[in-house]
C-alpha positions in Angstrom: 0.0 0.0 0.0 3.0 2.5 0.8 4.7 1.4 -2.5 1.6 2.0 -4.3 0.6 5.0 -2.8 4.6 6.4 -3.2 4.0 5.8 -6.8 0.8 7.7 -7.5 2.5 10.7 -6.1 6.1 10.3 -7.9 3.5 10.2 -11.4 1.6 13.4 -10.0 5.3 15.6 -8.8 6.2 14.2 -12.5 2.6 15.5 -14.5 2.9 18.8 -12.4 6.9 19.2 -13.1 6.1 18.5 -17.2 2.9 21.0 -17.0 5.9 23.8 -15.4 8.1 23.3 -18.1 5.6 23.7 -21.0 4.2 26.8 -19.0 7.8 28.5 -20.1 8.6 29.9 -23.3 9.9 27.9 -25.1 11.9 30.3 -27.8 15.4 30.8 -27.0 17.0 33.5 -29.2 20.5 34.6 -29.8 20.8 37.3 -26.5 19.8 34.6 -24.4 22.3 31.9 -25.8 25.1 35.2 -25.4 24.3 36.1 -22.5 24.8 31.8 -20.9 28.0 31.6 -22.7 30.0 34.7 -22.3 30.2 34.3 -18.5 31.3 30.9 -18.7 33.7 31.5 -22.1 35.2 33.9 -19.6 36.0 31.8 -16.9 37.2 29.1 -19.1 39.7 32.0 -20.8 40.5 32.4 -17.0 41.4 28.8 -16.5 42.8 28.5 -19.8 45.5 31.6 -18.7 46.1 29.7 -15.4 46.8 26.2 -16.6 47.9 26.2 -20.1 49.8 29.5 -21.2 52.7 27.9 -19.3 52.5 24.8 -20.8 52.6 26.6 -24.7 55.3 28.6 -23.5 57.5 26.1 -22.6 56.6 23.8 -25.6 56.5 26.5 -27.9 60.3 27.8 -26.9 63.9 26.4 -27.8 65.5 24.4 -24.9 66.9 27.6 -23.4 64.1 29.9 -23.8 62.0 27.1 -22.4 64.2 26.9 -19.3 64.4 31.4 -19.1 60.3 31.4 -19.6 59.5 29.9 -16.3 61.5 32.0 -13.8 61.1 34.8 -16.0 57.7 34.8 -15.5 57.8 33.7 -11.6 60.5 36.6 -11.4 57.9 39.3 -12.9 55.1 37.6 -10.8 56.8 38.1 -7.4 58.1 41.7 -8.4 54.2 42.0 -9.4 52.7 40.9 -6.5 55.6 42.7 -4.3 55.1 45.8 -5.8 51.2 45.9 -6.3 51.2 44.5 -2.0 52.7 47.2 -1.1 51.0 49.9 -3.4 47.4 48.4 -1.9 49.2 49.3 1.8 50.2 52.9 0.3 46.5 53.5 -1.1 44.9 53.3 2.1 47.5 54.8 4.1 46.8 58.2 1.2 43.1 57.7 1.3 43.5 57.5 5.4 45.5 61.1 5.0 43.1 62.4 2.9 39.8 62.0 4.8 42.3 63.5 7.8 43.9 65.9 6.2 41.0 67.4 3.1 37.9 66.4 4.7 38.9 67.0 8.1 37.6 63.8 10.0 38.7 63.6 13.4 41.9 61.3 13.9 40.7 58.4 15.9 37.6 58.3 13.8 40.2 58.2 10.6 42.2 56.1 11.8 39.4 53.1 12.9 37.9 54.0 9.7 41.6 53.1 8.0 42.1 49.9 10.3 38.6 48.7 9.2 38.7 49.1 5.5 42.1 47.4 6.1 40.6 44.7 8.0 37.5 43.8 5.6 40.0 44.3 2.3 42.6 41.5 3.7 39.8 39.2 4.6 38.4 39.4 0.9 42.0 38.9 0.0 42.4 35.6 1.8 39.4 34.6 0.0 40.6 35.1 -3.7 44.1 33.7 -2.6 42.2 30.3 -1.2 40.3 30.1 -4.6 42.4 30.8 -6.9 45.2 28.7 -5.7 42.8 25.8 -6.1 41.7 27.1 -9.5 45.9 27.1 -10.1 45.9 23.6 -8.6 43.1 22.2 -11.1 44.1 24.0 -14.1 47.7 22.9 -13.4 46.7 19.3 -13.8 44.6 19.7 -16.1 47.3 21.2 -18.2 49.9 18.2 -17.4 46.7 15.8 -18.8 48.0 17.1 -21.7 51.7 15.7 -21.8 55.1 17.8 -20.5 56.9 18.8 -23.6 59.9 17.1 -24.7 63.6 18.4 -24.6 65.6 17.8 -27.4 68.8 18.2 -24.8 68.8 16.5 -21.2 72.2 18.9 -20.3 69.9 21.2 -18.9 70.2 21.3 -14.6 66.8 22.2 -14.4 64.1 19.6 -15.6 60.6 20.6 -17.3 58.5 19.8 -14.6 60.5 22.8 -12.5 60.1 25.0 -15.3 56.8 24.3 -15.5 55.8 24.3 -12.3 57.6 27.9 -12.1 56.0 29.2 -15.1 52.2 27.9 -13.3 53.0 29.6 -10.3 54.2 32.9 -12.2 50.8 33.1 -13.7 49.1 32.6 -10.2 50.8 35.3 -8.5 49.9 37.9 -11.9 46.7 37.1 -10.6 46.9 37.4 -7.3 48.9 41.0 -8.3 45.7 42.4 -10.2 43.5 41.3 -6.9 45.8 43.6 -4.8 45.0 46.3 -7.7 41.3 46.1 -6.9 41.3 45.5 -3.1 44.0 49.2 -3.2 40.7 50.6 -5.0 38.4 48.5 -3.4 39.7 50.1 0.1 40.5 53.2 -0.6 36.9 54.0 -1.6 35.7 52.2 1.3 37.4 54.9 3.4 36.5 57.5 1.1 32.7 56.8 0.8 31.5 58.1 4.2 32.9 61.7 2.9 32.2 61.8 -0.5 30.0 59.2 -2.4 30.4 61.0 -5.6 33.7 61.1 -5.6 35.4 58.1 -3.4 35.8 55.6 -6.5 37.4 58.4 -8.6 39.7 59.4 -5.9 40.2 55.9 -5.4 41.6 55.1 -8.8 44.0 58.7 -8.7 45.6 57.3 -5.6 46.2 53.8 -6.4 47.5 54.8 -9.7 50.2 57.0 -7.1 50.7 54.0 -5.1 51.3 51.8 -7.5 53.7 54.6 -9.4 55.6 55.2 -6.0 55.7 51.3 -5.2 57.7 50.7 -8.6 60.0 53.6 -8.9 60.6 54.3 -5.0 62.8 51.8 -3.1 64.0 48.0 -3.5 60.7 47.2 -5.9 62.5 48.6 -8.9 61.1 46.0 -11.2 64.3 45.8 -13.2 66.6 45.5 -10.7 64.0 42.9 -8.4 63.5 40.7 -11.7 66.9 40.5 -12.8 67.8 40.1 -9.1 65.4 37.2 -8.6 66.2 35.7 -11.9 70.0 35.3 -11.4 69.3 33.4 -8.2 66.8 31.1 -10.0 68.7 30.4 -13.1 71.4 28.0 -13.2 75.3 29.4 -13.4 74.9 27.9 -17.3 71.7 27.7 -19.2 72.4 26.0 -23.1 75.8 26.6 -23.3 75.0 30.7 -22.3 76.3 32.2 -19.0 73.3 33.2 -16.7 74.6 36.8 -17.1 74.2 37.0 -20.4 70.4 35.3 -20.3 69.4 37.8 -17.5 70.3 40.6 -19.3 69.2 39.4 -23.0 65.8 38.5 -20.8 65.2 41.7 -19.4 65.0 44.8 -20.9 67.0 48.0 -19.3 64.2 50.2 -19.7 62.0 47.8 -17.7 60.9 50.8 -15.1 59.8 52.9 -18.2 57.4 50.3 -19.3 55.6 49.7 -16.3 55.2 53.2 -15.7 53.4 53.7 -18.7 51.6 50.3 -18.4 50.2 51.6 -14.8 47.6 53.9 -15.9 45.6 52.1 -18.8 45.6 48.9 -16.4 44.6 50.6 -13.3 41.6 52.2 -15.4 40.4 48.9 -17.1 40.7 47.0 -13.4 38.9 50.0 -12.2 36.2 49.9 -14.7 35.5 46.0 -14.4 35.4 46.5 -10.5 33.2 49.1 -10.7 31.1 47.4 -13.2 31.1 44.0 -11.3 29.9 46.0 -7.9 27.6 47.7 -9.5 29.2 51.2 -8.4 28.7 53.0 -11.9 24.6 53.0 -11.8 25.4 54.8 -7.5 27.4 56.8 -9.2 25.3 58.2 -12.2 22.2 58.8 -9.7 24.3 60.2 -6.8 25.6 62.9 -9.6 21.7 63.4 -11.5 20.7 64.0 -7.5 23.7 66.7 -6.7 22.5 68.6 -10.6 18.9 68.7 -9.3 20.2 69.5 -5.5 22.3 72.5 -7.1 19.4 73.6 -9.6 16.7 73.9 -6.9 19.4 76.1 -5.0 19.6 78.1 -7.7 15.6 78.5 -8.2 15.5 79.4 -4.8 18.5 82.0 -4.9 16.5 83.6 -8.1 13.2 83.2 -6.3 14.8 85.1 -2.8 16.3 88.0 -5.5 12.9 88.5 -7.2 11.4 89.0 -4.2 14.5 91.4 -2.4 13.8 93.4 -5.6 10.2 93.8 -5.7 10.6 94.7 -1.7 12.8 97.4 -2.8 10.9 98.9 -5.5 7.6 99.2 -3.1 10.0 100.4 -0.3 11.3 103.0 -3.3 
């Protein structure tokens, strides 16, 4: 009697689950298809960055570039992430000073504001670093399903799985390095909001783009120096027949500085752009300005409206 009755009401959950799906519509256009696929095409670009760029580059290179492009990488990945730490420390430390100094917020008020925004940022940094080092960890193998590329010499001291295990973890910390870039805007604006909502994520992106300029020209994160630096401690004394010395400085270029200068502007405004578009800042934004343009506009109605009427006074006082 239970079996039977169980039955009769697995056929009525399945009549009343086919009678929801022909309630739909059932057309499916082309927006809808784009607009499934392009999140997940993105993430699959994502985990095709993480797991198999290293893997071309090393199969796609000559024995001794193969063997440079993994702690070249690395090497530019931990000047990165080096740099781009610190700069997200020197961005709230400048928004901190400026909601002391311009908008003249009491100093123990600024400074829990600073230690909370600092607080929330490095907790949503654990968070990324947690995922995306298993996101690493999975594309990683699923690269190495793939087969390690074969070395046409075996004089080499370091072996393809070091090099390409070095290249994998030089693409994880480039990551990691463009999620200190938002979390420096990220919390800067958080300490900038409770003055100015209008303004915070603009002032956000001026002073990271300072921190980020002072990080890599000021001090021991030179990335030239730092990459060659870290290279020539990576790199065996001979690499191919070439001395490391020669490889370090054919690998990077002497106007290294120069080129991430320039390249800090245009990056900081596309990460700020997809940040704000991903927190939905931009829409805040546009209505927080519309409401300061009508604010201002009645003000000025009401200054006409208070002249008209000083004037008229004065003509019946005339």
């Amino acid at each position: 009697m239970t079996a039977r009755r169980w039955s009769g009401d697995l056929r009525a959950a399945l009549r009343q689950e086919v009678a929801t799906i022909r309630a739909r519509d059932p057309e499916v256009d082309a927006s809808d298809l784009g607009t499934f696929v392009v999140p997940l095409v993105a993430r699959l670009v994502l985990l095709a960055l993480v797991g198999l760029v290293p893997l071309l580059g090393i199969r796609m290179a000559d024995d001794r570039d193969a063997t440079t492009f993994g702690p070249l990488l690395a090497s530019a990945a931990l000047a990165a992430i080096s740099a781009t730490a610190v700069a997200w420390l020197l961005a709230i430390l400048l928004a901190g000073l400026g909601v002391l100094v311009v908008y003249r917020e009491p100093p123990r008020r600024a400074s829990r504001s600073v230690s909370r925004a600092t607080r929330d940022s490095f907790e949503r940094i654990s968070g990324f670093t947690s995922t995306i080092t298993l996101l690493s960890l999975i594309a990683g193998l699923v690269a190495l399903s793939f087969g390690l590329p074969a070395r046409r010499s075996a004089d080499l001291e370091t072996s393809v799985l070091d090099d390409l295990l070095a290249a994998q973890l030089g693409v994880l910390l480039v990551v990691l390095a463009v999620g200190f870039v938002v979390e420096s805007m990220r919390a800067a604006a958080d300490i900038l909001d409770s003055e100015s909502r209008i303004f915070a994520w603009p002032f956000a992106l001026l002073l990271t783009v300072v921190a980020l300029l002072l990080a890599t020209s000021v001090g021991p994160f030179e990335p030239g120096t730092l990459v060659a630096k870290l290279m020539t401690e990576w790199l065996p004394a001979d690499v191919g027949g070439v001395p490391r010395a020669q490889v370090v400085r054919d690998a990077v270029p002497s106007d290294l500085r120069l080129w991430v200068a320039a390249a800090i502007l245009p990056v900081a405004a596309v990460v700020w752009v997809i940040t704000t578009r991903v927190l939905g800042v931009l829409p805040r934004l546009g209505a927080d300005i519309a409401a300061a343009g009508r604010e201002a506009s009645g003000r000025e109605a009401a200054g006409r409206d208070a002249a008209g009427r000083d004037a008229a006074g004065g003509a019946r006082g005339v």
